[in-house]
N, C-alpha and C positions, 0 to 999 in steps of 0.2 A: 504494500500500500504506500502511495507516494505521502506525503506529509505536505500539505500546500500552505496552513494558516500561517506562516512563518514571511512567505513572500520570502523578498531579497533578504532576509536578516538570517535564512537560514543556517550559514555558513558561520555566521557571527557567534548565535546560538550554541551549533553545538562544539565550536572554540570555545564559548566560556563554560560549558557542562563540562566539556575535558578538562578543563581548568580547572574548575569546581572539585570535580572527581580525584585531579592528581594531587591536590593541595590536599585534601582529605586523608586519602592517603598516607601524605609526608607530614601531616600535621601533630602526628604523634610519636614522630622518630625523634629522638635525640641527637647531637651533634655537638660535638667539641667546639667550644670559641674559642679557648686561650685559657692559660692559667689552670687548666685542670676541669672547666666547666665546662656542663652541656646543656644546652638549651632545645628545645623546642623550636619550629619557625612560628607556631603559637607564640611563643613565651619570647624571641626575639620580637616579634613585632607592636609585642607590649611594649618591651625595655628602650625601642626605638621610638615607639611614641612616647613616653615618660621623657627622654630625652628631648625631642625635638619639643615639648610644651613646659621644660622646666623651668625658665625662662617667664614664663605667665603666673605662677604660683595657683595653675589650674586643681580643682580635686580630683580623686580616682572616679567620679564617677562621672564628670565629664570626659577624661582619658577611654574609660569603658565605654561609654553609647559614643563615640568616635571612632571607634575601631569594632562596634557591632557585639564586643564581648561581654556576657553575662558579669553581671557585678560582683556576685560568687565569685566564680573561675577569675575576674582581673583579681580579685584580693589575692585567691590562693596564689596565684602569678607571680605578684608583689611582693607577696611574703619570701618564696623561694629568692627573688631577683635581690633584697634585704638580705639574706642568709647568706648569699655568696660573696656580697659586698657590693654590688653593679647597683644597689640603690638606696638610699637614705631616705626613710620616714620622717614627714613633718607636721606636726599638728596646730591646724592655725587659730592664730589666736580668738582666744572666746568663742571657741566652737572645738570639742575635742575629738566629735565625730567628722571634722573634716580636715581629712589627710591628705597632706601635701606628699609628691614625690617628686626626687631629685634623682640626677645620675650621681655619684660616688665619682671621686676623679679617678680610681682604677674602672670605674664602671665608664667611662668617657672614656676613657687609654684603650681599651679591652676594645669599646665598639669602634673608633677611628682606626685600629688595628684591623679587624674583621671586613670591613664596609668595602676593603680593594679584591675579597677574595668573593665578598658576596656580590657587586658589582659585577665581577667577572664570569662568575661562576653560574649566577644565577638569572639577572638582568639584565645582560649585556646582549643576546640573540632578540630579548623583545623591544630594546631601544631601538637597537638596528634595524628592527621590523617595521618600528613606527617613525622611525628619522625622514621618513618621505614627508609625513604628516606635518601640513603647517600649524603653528603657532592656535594659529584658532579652529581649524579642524580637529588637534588636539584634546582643546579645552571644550570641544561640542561634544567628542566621546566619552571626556570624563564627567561630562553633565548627567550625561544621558546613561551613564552606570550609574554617579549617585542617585539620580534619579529611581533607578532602577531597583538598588539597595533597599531604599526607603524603610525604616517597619512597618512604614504603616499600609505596603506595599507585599507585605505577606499573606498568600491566597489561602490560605484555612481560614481566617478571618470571614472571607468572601464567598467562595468556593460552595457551592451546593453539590451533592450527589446527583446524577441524572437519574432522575426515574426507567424505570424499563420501558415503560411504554415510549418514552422518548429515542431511546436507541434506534436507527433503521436497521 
Protein backbone atom coordinates (compact mmCIF):
# COMPACT_ATOMS: atom_id res chain seq x y z
CA UNK A 1 0.00 0.00 0.00
CA UNK A 2 1.56 3.23 -1.01
CA UNK A 3 1.25 5.93 1.83
CA UNK A 4 0.07 9.29 0.14
CA UNK A 5 -1.13 11.80 3.28
CA UNK A 6 2.55 12.62 3.63
CA UNK A 7 2.77 14.47 0.12
CA UNK A 8 6.27 15.87 -0.54
CA UNK A 9 7.32 15.73 3.39
CA UNK A 10 7.43 12.01 2.92
CA UNK A 11 11.20 11.64 2.78
CA UNK A 12 11.55 14.28 5.43
CA UNK A 13 9.28 12.17 7.77
CA UNK A 14 10.66 9.16 7.69
CA UNK A 15 14.43 10.85 8.16
CA UNK A 16 13.29 12.17 11.38
CA UNK A 17 11.45 8.47 12.50
CA UNK A 18 15.00 7.01 11.68
CA UNK A 19 16.38 9.64 13.76
CA UNK A 20 13.96 9.34 16.36
CA UNK A 21 14.46 5.51 16.26
CA UNK A 22 18.44 5.60 16.31
CA UNK A 23 18.66 8.25 19.10
CA UNK A 24 16.50 5.88 21.12
CA UNK A 25 18.53 3.43 20.67
CA UNK A 26 21.96 5.29 21.77
CA UNK A 27 20.11 7.19 24.26
CA UNK A 28 20.99 4.65 26.93
CA UNK A 29 24.44 3.76 26.19
CA UNK A 30 27.13 5.11 28.19
CA UNK A 31 30.33 6.76 26.87
CA UNK A 32 33.45 7.90 28.36
CA UNK A 33 34.02 11.83 28.28
CA UNK A 34 37.26 12.29 30.00
CA UNK A 35 38.44 11.99 33.44
CA UNK A 36 37.03 8.49 34.02
CA UNK A 37 33.21 9.60 33.28
CA UNK A 38 30.54 8.33 31.39
CA UNK A 39 27.69 9.95 30.33
CA UNK A 40 24.76 9.26 28.47
CA UNK A 41 23.91 11.45 25.11
CA UNK A 42 20.73 11.95 27.55
CA UNK A 43 22.76 13.12 30.23
CA UNK A 44 25.35 15.08 27.80
CA UNK A 45 22.65 17.06 26.60
CA UNK A 46 21.54 18.03 29.87
CA UNK A 47 25.18 19.16 31.08
CA UNK A 48 25.26 21.14 27.60
CA UNK A 49 22.31 22.82 28.27
CA UNK A 50 23.07 23.68 32.07
CA UNK A 51 26.15 25.14 30.41
CA UNK A 52 25.07 27.12 27.61
CA UNK A 53 22.05 28.95 30.31
CA UNK A 54 24.43 29.39 33.25
CA UNK A 55 25.11 32.44 32.58
CA UNK A 56 21.13 33.45 33.18
CA UNK A 57 20.95 32.02 36.78
CA UNK A 58 17.82 30.00 34.93
CA UNK A 59 16.00 27.11 37.36
CA UNK A 60 16.09 23.36 36.59
CA UNK A 61 12.84 23.47 35.60
CA UNK A 62 13.13 25.99 32.83
CA UNK A 63 16.41 23.90 31.68
CA UNK A 64 13.98 20.73 31.71
CA UNK A 65 10.78 21.99 29.57
CA UNK A 66 13.64 23.36 27.09
CA UNK A 67 15.02 20.31 26.40
CA UNK A 68 11.46 18.37 26.60
CA UNK A 69 12.95 16.29 29.64
CA UNK A 70 10.62 15.10 32.55
CA UNK A 71 11.54 17.19 35.79
CA UNK A 72 12.17 13.76 37.59
CA UNK A 73 14.80 12.39 35.12
CA UNK A 74 16.45 16.35 34.79
CA UNK A 75 16.89 16.19 38.62
CA UNK A 76 18.13 12.48 38.63
CA UNK A 77 20.57 13.81 35.71
CA UNK A 78 21.69 16.76 37.83
CA UNK A 79 22.39 14.89 40.75
CA UNK A 80 24.61 12.40 38.97
CA UNK A 81 26.31 15.60 36.74
CA UNK A 82 26.96 17.08 40.83
CA UNK A 83 28.43 13.64 41.87
CA UNK A 84 31.09 13.67 39.38
CA UNK A 85 31.99 17.36 39.76
CA UNK A 86 30.74 18.68 36.00
CA UNK A 87 28.11 20.65 38.14
CA UNK A 88 27.51 22.85 41.01
CA UNK A 89 24.02 23.35 42.82
CA UNK A 90 22.65 26.62 43.79
CA UNK A 91 19.81 27.79 45.61
CA UNK A 92 18.56 31.18 45.03
CA UNK A 93 17.94 33.40 47.37
CA UNK A 94 14.52 33.39 49.26
CA UNK A 95 13.37 30.43 47.50
CA UNK A 96 15.05 27.16 48.47
CA UNK A 97 13.08 25.13 46.17
CA UNK A 98 14.63 26.98 43.37
CA UNK A 99 17.95 25.51 42.15
CA UNK A 100 20.25 27.14 40.31
CA UNK A 101 22.99 25.02 38.20
CA UNK A 102 26.36 26.00 37.05
CA UNK A 103 29.02 24.10 35.20
CA UNK A 104 32.11 23.30 37.73
CA UNK A 105 35.26 24.75 35.92
CA UNK A 106 36.45 20.90 35.48
CA UNK A 107 32.96 20.53 34.37
CA UNK A 108 33.64 23.49 31.59
CA UNK A 109 37.50 21.98 30.85
CA UNK A 110 35.92 18.26 30.43
CA UNK A 111 33.11 19.79 27.90
CA UNK A 112 35.51 22.24 25.79
CA UNK A 113 37.80 19.20 25.72
CA UNK A 114 35.00 16.79 24.33
CA UNK A 115 32.85 19.29 21.89
CA UNK A 116 36.12 18.67 18.87
CA UNK A 117 35.50 15.00 19.04
CA UNK A 118 31.66 15.27 19.40
CA UNK A 119 31.69 18.00 16.41
CA UNK A 120 33.48 15.47 14.56
CA UNK A 121 32.26 12.45 15.26
CA UNK A 122 28.98 13.12 15.45
CA UNK A 123 27.76 16.55 13.79
CA UNK A 124 29.87 17.08 11.25
CA UNK A 125 28.08 14.66 8.19
CA UNK A 126 24.63 16.77 9.19
CA UNK A 127 26.27 20.39 8.91
CA UNK A 128 27.60 19.36 5.79
CA UNK A 129 24.20 18.06 4.63
CA UNK A 130 22.69 21.39 5.47
CA UNK A 131 25.74 24.00 4.47
CA UNK A 132 23.64 24.20 1.15
CA UNK A 133 21.00 25.74 3.27
CA UNK A 134 20.76 29.54 3.53
CA UNK A 135 20.77 31.44 6.58
CA UNK A 136 16.97 31.75 6.47
CA UNK A 137 15.93 28.47 4.87
CA UNK A 138 17.79 27.22 7.96
CA UNK A 139 15.88 29.02 10.43
CA UNK A 140 12.40 28.06 8.55
CA UNK A 141 13.23 24.38 9.21
CA UNK A 142 14.18 24.99 12.66
CA UNK A 143 10.70 26.71 13.17
CA UNK A 144 8.97 24.33 11.76
CA UNK A 145 10.58 21.36 14.08
CA UNK A 146 9.85 23.50 17.10
CA UNK A 147 6.80 23.83 15.92
CA UNK A 148 6.45 20.53 15.45
CA UNK A 149 7.87 19.56 19.18
CA UNK A 150 5.38 21.52 20.76
CA UNK A 151 3.43 19.45 23.91
CA UNK A 152 0.97 20.70 23.27
CA UNK A 153 1.30 19.05 19.83
CA UNK A 154 1.19 15.51 21.38
CA UNK A 155 -1.73 13.31 19.55
CA UNK A 156 -3.07 11.17 22.46
CA UNK A 157 -4.37 14.37 23.65
CA UNK A 158 -6.31 14.54 20.24
CA UNK A 159 -6.39 11.39 18.72
CA UNK A 160 -9.71 9.34 18.74
CA UNK A 161 -9.95 5.52 17.91
CA UNK A 162 -11.68 5.00 14.59
CA UNK A 163 -14.72 3.02 14.87
CA UNK A 164 -15.00 -0.14 12.74
CA UNK A 165 -17.72 0.97 10.80
CA UNK A 166 -15.41 3.72 9.60
CA UNK A 167 -12.80 1.57 8.29
CA UNK A 168 -13.38 0.68 4.35
Amino acid sequence: MKIEWMGRYRELLKALVLHCNMSARVSSISSDVGNGISLTPYEWQVFECILEHEDENVNMIYISSGLGVPQSTFSKISKKLCKYGLVERYQAFGNRKNIILKGSEMGRGLYLAHTGQVLEKVFAPLFSGLDSLSDEALKTVTEALNRFNRTENIPEKELMPVRREEIV
